[in-house]
Every structure is written in structure tokens, then in C-alpha cells.
C-alpha positions as CSV (number, residue, x, y, z in Angstrom):
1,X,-91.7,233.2,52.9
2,X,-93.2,230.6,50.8
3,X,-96.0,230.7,48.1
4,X,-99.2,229.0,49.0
5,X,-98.8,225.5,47.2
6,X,-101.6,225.5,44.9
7,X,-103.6,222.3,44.9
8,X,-104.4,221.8,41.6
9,X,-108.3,220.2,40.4
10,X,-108.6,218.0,37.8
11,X,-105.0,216.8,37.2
12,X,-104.7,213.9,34.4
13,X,-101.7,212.6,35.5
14,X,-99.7,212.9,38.6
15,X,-95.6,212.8,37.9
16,X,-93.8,209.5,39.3
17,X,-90.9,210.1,41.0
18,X,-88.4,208.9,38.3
19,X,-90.1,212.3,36.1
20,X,-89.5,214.7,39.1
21,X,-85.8,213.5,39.5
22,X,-85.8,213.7,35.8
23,X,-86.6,217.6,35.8
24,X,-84.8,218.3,39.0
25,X,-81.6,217.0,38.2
26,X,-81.9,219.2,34.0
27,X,-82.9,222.3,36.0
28,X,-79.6,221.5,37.9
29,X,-77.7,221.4,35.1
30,X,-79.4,224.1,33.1
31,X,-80.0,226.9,35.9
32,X,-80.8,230.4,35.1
33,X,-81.3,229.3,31.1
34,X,-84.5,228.7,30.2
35,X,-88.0,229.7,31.3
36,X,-90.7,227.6,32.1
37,X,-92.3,226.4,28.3
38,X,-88.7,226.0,27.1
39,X,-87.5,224.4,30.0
40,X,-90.6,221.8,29.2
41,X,-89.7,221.4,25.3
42,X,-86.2,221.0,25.9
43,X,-86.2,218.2,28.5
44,X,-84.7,214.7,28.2
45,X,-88.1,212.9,27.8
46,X,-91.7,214.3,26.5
47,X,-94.2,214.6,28.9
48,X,-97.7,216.4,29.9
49,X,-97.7,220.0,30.2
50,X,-100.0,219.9,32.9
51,X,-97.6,217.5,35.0
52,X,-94.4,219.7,34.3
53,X,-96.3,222.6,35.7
54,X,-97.4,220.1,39.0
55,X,-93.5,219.1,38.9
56,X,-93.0,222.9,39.0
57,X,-95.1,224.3,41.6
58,X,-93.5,221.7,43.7
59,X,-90.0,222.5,43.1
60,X,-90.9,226.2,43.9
61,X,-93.0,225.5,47.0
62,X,-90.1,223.0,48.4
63,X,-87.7,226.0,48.2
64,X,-85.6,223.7,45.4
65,X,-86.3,226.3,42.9
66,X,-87.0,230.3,42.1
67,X,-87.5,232.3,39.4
68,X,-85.8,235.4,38.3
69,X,-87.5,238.5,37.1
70,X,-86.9,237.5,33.5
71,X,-89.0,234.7,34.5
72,X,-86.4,232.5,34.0
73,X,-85.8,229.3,36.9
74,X,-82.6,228.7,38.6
75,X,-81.7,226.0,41.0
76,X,-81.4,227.6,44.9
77,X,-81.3,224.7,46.7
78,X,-78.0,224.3,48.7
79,X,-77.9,221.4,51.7
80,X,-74.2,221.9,52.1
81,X,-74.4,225.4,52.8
82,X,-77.5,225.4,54.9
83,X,-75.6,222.4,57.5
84,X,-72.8,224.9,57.6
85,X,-74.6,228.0,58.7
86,X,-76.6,225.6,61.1
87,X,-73.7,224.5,62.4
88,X,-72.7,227.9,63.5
89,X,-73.2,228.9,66.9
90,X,-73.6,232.8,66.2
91,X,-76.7,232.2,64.4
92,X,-79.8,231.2,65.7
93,X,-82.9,229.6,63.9
């Protein structure tokens, strides 16, 4: 089941797409390695705190990301493998 997306109040700045592709595509690369503050100080380009964590509740809510019990984030999301086991007859939605 999914988490409740929390709306956030008084966001400075809300991430363009170009910053969410940007974090998506290093948690890609860098699954399982860090957790969330060291994700944030080693990414390609600086930015806001406050937006990572947006950029972050998104990714979790979507179902693109999770987080171990070492609070560390790993990359779940899998289109590939979700059209095969739709494509199976013996299992029903």
C-alpha cells in the first residue's frame, strides 16, 4: 500500500522536471548506497534541501523508490517486469 503523499506548506521552490530526472536517474545508478542527506550532498548539481526532500516524497509515493531498514533508498521501479507479469494470463489484477 502506499504512503499518504504528504502535501507540503510553504515550499520555496518547486523542482523542474530536468532536477527530478536529474535525481531519478543518480538514485538509478547509485541504488541501495546512500541514505537520504548523502544522497542530497553527493548529487551531480547543488540544490535546495527542501526541494530534494519534495523530489523524494515523490519518488516514494510513485512507487519509483523505497527505503531499506538502514534507511538507505534503492531504486524498485521495474516497467519491464511489471508488462511481463501483466501479460500473464494466470494472474489476475
Amino acid at each position: 500500500m502506499l504512503k499518504e503523499f504528504r502535501v507540503r506548506k510553504n515550499i520555496i521552490h518547486y523542482p523542474n522536471l530536468e532536477t527530478v530526472l536529474m535525481v531519478e536517474e543518480f538514485i538509478r545508478e547509485n541504488s541501495g548506497t546512500y541514505k537520504k542527506k548523502a544522497l542530497w550532498e553527493h548529487l551531480p548539481r547543488k540544490m535546495i534541501y527542501q526541494t530534494f526532500c519534495v523530489i523524494i516524497d515523490y519518488l516514494i509515493y510513485s512507487g519509483k523508490i523505497a527505503m531499506d531498514k538502514e534507511e538507505k533508498l534503492a531504486w524498485i521501479y521495474n516497467p519491464a517486469l511489471v508488462k511481463k507479469y501483466l501479460a500473464r494470463k494466470d494472474l489476475k489484477v
